[in-house]
PAFI-379315 format. One record per residue (C-alpha): residue number from 1; residue in three letters; y, z, x. Coordinates in steps of 0.05 Angstrom, whole numbers. Each point is the difference from the previous one (the first is absolute). Layout:
<sites>
+-------+-------+--------+--------+--------+
: gutor : lumse :      y :      z :      x :
+-------+-------+--------+--------+--------+
:   NUM :   ALA :      Y :      Z :      X :
...
+-------+-------+--------+--------+--------+
</sites>
This chain:
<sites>
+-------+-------+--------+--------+--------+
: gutor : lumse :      y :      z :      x :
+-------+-------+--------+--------+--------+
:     1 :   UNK :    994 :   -942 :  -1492 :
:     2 :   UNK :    -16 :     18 :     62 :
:     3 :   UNK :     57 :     82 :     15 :
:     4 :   UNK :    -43 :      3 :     56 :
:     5 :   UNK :     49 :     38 :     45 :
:     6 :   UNK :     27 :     37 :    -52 :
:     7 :   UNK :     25 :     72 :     28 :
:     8 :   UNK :    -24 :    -16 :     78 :
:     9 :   UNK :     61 :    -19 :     18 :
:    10 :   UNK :     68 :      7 :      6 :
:    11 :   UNK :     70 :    -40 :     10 :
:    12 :   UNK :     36 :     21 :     75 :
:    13 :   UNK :     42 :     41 :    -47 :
:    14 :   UNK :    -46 :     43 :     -8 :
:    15 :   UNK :    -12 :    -11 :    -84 :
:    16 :   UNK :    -67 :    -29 :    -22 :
:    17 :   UNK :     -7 :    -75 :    -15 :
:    18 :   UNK :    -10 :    -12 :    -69 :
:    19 :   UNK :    -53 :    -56 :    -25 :
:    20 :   UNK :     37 :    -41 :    -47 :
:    21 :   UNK :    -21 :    -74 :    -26 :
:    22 :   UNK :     32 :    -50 :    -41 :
:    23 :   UNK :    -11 :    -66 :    -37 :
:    24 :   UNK :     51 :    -57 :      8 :
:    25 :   UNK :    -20 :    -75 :    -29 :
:    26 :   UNK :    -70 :     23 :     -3 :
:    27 :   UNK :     -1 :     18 :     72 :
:    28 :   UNK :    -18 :     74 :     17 :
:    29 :   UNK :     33 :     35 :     54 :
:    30 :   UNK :    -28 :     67 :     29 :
:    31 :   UNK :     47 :     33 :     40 :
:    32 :   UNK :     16 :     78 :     37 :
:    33 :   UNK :     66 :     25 :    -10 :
:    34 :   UNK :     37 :     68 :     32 :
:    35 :   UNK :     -5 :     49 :    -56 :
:    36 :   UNK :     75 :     31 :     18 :
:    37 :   UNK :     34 :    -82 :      9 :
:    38 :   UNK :    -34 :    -12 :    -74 :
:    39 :   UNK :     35 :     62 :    -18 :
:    40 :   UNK :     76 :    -28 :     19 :
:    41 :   UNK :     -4 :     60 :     57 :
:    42 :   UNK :     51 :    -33 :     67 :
:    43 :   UNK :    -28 :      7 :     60 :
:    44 :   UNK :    -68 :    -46 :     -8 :
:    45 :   UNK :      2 :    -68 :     26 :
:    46 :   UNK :    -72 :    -22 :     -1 :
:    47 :   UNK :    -18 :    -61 :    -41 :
:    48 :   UNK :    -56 :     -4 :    -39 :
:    49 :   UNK :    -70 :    -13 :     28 :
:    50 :   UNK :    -48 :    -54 :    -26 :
:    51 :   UNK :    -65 :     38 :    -27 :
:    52 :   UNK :    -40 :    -50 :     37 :
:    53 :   UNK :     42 :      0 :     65 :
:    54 :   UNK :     -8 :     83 :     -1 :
:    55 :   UNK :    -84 :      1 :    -16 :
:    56 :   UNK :    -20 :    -58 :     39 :
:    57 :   UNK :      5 :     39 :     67 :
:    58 :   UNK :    -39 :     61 :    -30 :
:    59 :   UNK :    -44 :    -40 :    -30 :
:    60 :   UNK :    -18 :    -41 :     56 :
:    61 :   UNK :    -14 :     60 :     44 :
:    62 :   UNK :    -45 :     38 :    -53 :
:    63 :   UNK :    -36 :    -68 :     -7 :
:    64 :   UNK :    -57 :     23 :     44 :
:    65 :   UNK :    -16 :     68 :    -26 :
:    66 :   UNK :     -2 :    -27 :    -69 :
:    67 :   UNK :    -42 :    -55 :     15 :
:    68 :   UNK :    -51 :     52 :     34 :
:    69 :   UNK :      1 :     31 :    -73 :
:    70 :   UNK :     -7 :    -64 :    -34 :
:    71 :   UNK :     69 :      3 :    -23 :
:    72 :   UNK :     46 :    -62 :     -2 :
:    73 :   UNK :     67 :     17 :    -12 :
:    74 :   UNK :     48 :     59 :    -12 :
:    75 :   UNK :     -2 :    -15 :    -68 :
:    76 :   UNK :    -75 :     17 :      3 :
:    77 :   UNK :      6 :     52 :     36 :
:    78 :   UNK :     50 :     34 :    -55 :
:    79 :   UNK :    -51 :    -23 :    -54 :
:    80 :   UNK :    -53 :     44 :     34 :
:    81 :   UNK :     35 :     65 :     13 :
:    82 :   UNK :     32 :     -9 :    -69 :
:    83 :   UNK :    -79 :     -6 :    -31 :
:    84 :   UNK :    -13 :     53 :     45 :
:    85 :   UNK :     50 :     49 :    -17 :
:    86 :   UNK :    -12 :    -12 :    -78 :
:    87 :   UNK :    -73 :     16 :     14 :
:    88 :   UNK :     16 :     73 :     41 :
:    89 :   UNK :     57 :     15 :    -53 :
:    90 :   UNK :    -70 :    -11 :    -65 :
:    91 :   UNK :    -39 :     54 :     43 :
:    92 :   UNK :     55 :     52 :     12 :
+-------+-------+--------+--------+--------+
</sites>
């Protein structure tokens, strides 16, 4: 599952949007959500924002400098600094 904009952005409000997915009839459904409307806080009228509606623009315009590095997709990308980070936190 793909969280890829997990803590870059935020609703108009002002609140992060929160990641959250769900499975109905064996369908999954990635979503963002305002952190302060999941809450029950007034004042937040943002609906929720389809995962892939929200990455495909970021996606699509990191597309080239990934493919320079022989990387594919965000998700790849994450992979890699994930490996990466493991591998600095052994030799610290």
């Amino acid at each position: 599952d793909g969280k890829l904009l997990v803590g870059l952005f935020r609703c108009d409000c002002g609140a992060p949007m929160i990641y959250k997915a769900t499975t109905v009839g064996g369908v999954r459904y990635r979503y963002y959500t305002c952190d302060r409307q999941r809450r029950g806080h007034d004042g937040c009228t943002l609906p929720s924002v389809r995962a892939a509606d929200a990455e495909a623009p970021v996606e699509a315009a990191l597309a080239p400098l990934l493919a320079a590095r022989g990387i594919h997709t965000l998700g790849e990308a994450q992979e890699a600094s994930a490996a990466t980070a493991l591998a600095m936190a052994a030799y610290s």
